[in-house]
N, C-alpha and C positions, 0 to 999 in steps of 0.2 A: 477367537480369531485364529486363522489357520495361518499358520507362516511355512504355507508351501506352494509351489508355483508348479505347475503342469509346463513340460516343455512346447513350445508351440512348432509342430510341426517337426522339422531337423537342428530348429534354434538357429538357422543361420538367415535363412531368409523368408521374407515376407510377402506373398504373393499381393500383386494388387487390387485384387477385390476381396482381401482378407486385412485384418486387424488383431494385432496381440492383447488380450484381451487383461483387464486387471489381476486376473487369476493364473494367467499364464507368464511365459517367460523365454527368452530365448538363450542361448549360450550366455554361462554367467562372464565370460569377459566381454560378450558384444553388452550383457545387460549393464556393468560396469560403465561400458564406453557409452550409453543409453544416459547413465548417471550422472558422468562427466558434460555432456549436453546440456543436461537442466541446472546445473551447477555455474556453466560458463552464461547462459540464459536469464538466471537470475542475478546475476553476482554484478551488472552492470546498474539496476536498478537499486538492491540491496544495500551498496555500499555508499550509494548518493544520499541515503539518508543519515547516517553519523556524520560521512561528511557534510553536509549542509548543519544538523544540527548539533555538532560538539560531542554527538556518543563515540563510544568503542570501537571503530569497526570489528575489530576482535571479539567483543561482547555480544557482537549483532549477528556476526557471521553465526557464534555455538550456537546462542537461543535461533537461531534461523536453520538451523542444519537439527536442534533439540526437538522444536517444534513441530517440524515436517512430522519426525517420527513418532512424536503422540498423536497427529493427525492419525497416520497411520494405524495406529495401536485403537484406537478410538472409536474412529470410520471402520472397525475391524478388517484392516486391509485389504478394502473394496473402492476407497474412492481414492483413486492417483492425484496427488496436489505435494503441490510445494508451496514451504510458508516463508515468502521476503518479508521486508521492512514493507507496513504500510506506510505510504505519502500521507495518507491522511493525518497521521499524529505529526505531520510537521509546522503547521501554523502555532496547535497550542501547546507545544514545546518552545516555538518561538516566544510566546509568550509567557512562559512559566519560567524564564532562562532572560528575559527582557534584561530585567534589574540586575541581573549577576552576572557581570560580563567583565572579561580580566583581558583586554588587547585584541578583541574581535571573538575570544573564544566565552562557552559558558563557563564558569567557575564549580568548584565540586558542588557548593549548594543549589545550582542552578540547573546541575544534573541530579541531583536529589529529589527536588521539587517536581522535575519534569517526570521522573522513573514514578513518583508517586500519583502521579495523575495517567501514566501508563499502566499503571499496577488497578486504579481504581475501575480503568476502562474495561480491563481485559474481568474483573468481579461481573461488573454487569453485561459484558457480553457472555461470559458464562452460563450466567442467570437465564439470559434469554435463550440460550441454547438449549437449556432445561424444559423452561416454559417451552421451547418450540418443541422439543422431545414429545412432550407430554397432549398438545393442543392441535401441533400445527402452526402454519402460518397467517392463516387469515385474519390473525389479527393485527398483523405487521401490514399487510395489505388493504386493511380498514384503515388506521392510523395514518399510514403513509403510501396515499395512493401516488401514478406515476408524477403528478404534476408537482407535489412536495420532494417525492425520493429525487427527480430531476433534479431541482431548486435546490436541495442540499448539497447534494453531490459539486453540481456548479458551481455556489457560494464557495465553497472548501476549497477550490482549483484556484479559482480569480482570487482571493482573501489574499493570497500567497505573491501579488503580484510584484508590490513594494519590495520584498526580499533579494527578487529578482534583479534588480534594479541596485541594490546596494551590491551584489555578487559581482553583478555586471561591471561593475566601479572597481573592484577589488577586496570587495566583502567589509567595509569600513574601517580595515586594518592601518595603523600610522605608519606611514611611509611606502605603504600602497600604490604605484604608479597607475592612476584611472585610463592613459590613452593604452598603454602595455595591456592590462585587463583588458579595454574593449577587442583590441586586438584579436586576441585569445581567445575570448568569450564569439566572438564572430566567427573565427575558424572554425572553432569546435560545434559551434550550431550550424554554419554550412556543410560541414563533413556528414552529421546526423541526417541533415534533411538531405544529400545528394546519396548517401547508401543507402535508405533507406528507398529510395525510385528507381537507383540503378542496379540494386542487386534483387534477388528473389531467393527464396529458402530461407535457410537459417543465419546467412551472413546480412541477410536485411533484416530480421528482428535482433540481428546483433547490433545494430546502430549506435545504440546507445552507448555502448560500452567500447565501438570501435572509434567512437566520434571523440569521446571519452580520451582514449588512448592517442588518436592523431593531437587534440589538442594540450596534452601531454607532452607530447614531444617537442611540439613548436615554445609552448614554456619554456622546455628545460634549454631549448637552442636559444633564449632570449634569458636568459639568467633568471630565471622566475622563481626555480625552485629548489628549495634546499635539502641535499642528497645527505647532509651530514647524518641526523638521527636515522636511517634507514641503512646507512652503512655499518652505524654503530649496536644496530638492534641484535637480538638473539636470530638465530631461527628457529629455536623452540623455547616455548615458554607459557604460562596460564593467560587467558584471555585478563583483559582491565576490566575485571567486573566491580559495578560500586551499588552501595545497595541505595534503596527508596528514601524521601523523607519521612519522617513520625508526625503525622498529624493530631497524636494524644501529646506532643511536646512541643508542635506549630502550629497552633491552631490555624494560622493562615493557611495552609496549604488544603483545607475546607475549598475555601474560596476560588481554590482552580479546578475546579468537576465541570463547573459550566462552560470552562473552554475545551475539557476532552469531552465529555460524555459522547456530547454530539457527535464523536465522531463512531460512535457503537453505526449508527446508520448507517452511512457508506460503509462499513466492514460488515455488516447484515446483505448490503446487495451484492458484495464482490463474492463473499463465500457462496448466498444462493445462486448467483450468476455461474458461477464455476459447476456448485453441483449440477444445473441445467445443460451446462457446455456439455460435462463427462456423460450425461447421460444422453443427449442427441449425438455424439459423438460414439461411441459405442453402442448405441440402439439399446439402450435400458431404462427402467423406471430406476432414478436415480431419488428421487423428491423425502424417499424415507430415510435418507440418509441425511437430508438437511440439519437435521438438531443437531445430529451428533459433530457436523463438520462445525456449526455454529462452536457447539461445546470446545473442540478441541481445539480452535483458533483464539476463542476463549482463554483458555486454561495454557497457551500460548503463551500469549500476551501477559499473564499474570507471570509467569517468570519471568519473563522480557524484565517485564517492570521490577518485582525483586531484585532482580542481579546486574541490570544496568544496560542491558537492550533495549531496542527500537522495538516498538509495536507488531504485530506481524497478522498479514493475510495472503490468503490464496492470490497465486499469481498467473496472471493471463499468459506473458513470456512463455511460461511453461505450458501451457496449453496448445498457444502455436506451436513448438514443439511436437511434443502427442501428433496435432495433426499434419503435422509434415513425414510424420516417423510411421505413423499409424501402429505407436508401439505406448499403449497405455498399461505396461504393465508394473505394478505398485512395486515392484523388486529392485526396479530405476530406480524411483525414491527414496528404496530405503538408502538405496547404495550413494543418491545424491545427499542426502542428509546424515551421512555416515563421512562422504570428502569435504563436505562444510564444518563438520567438528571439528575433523583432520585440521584443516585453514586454519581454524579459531586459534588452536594453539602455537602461531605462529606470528610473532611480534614483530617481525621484518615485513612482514605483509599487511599488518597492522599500519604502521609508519610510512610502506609504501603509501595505502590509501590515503593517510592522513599527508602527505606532502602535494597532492592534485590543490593546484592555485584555484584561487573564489575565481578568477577570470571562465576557468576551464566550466565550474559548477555555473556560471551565469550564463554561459552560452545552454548546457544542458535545461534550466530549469525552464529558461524561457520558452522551451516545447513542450519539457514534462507538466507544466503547472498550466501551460493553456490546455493542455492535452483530457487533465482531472477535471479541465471543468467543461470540456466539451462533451465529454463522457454525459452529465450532465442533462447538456442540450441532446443526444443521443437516446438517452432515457424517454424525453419528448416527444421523440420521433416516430421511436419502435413502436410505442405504447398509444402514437395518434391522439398527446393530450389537443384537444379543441381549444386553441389561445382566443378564439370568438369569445368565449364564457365569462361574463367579468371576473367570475370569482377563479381560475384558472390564471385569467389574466392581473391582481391583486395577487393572488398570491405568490406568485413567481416575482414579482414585479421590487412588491417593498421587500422581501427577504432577500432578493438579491444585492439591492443598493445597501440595504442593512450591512449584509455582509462583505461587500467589496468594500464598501468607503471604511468597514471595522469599527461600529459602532463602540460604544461600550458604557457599562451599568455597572455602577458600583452597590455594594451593600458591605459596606465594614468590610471585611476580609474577602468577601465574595464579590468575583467579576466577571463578568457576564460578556465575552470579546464579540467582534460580528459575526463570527459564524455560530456562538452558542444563541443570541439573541437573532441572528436569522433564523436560524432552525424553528426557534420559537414561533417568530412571526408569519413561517410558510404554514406551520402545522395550527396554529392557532387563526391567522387569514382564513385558509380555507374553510375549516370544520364550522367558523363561526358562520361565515359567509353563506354556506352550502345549508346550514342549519336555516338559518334567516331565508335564504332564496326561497326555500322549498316551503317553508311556515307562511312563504308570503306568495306565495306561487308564482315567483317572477323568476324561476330557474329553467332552464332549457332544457333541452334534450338530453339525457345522462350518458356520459361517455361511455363507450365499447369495456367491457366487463376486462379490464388487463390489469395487470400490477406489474411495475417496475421489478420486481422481485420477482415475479415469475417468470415473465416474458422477456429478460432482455439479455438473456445467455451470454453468450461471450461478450456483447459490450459492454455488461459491468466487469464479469472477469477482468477485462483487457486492462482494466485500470489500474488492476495488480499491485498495487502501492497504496 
């Protein structure tokens, strides 16, 4: 890995039928201020995951700011990415966290359980990252063609939708005021959806984070939130790291793979989707560098889960950026996951996060969670799956309702939630279906040679969560 950057040009400015290239760089304080961008970029989506499910924000932020930098180190700083909180581990954290709940929050065991089913994910997406090192993709692409990878994706976004609904209420904490929350929750999702239409550049992918903020204030103007613990905090100090549970001393925590596992899929198309972005975006073959981005997003997530982070993948946020800046140069990064370590050690920042009312998070999720699983329907699109085809049409069909209505399969200590038993049912529907069609010759015309994975560049990126 070369850790040196070629100045581009005079470093100051960037002509517009030119691009800063990953290897290049421009003046190290505009590259800094470059940094600072992808920092404020991600930090809106990043932090809605502890808050919604009971982690760190502090925890989340280091392994979020740790992580970039072994991408970096990894991808042999070639491919520019930033690593948030994925959205996707937030269902079966929901669920790993169900039973252990102490006044609306999870309890330390309930964060235990969940770090151990993040620690488990991030082993086999490792794994896969190796396997794709070594093979390639085609056979993520056999496995899970566009009509399955869609149907996952979407299951995981809608699964989520009940949660929303309790947030919206006031997160089902006692003595909660549910009309004060709707309130709140409605502010904060009209602010989102009106910035996002009426501004353009980077103050409209800030939406989130500015919609965030408005319905923050209208809280604190309505007595909603409590400023004590954030006055009283440090402003420096070690992130609240907690480690994993021991499943050679709980056996039950076996029994929670089947709600994370599945979620290695969606974190397979967001990373390939991203390497696709970087490379039509800067005019490169980016495709050889897929395992290793797999790897390192991988090898991510297994600290995450060690030390009491949130799961993490490649984020779209940061992309829009790149292409607003037309400055892809990996020196940002390092310098944006160098100012999120900064953050991590700051426990007033921490308490800030953790004082945003469930009102504020109910208005936000109800875009974010439709948003994962339109991504989804998206997949569909790009990729032109034919919903003519019964077996297209079956398999989308029961895995979806599997997964929204949240089925579940017990086996002793192992459970099987709706999105690990959708998963099942899209990938198993089809292959069976598709097998039989074809053995019976009553299968149609075979769809246009595409995979989810290959072809749908930034719209899995974008889902960045």
């Amino acid at each position: 890995m070369v850790m040196h950057w070629k100045l581009h040009g005079n470093g100051k400015n960037v002509n517009p039928n030119e691009i800063v290239l990953p290897e290049e760089r421009l003046t190290w304080g505009r590259t800094i201020g470059f940094g600072a961008q992808h920092v404020v970029a991600m930090f809106g989506a990043t932090f809605l995951v502890p808050l919604i499910t009971g982690f760190s924000p502090t925890a989340t932020l280091f392994f979020s700011g740790l992580g970039t930098l072994l991408f970096l180190v990894i991808t042999g700083n070639r491919l520019p990415s930033y690593l948030g909180s994925s959205f996707a581990f937030i269902a079966p954290i929901s669920a790993a966290t169900a039973a252990h709940m102490d006044g609306g929050a999870p309890t330390a065991e309930g964060l235990a359980r969940a770090s151990f089913g993040i620690l488990a994910t991030g082993v086999l997406f490792a794994l896969i990252g190796l396997i794709v090192i070594k093979w390639g993709t085609g056979w993520i692409n056999a496995l899970m063609p566009p009509v399955v990878m869609g149907t996952v994706v979407a299951l995981i976004g809608f699964n989520l939708a009940p949660a929303v609904k309790t947030n919206w209420e006031g997160g089902g904490v006692e003595g909660a005021n549910p009309v004060r929350s709707s309130i709140i929750a409605g502010v904060t999702l009209l602010a989102i959806l009106l910035i996002t239409v009426f501004f353009r550049g980077l103050i409209g992918r800030l939406s989130i984070v500015i919609g965030v903020a408005i319905g923050y204030i209208v809280a604190a103007f309505m007595g909603e939130i409590d400023f004590t613990p954030v006055k009283e905090a440090a402003w420096i100090g070690l992130p609240e790291f907690h480690a994993p549970g021991n499943p050679f001393t709980d056996s039950s925590l076996w029994g929670l793979l089947p709600a994370f596992l599945p979620v290695v899929l969606v974190l397979i198309a967001e990373n390939v989707g991203h390497v696709k972005s970087v490379g039509l975006m800067t005019n490169r073959d980016t495709d050889p560098l897929t395992g290793r981005a797999l790897l390192a997003d991988g090898i991510s997530t297994i600290l995450a889960g060690f030390g009491g982070g949130s799961g993490t993948t490649t984020y779209g946020e940061n992309i829009g950026v790149m292409a607003a800046t037309r400055v892809y140069s990996t020196a940002a990064y390092w310098a944006a996951g160098g100012m999120a370590l900064l953050l991590s050690f700051s426990p007033k920042i921490g308490w800030l996060i953790k004082s945003i009312p469930a009102g504020v998070l109910g208005g936000v999720t109800v875009a974010l969670y439709g948003l994962i699983g339109l991504i989804g329907v998206k997949i569909w699109i790009d990729n032109r799956v034919d919903f003519a085809k019964p077996v297209n049409q079956f398999s989308a069909a029961v895995a979806m309702i599997i997964g929204i209505a949240d089925f579940q399969l017990h086996f002793g200590n192992v459970v099987f939630n709706g999105i690990a038993l959708g998963t099942l049912a899209a990938v198993i529907v089809y292959h069976l279906m598709e097998f039989i069609a074809k053995w019976r010759g009553t299968d149609t015309e075979n769809q246009p040679e595409s995979s989810a994975v290959q072809d749908d560049g930034a719209a899995v990126a974008a889902i960045g969560k």
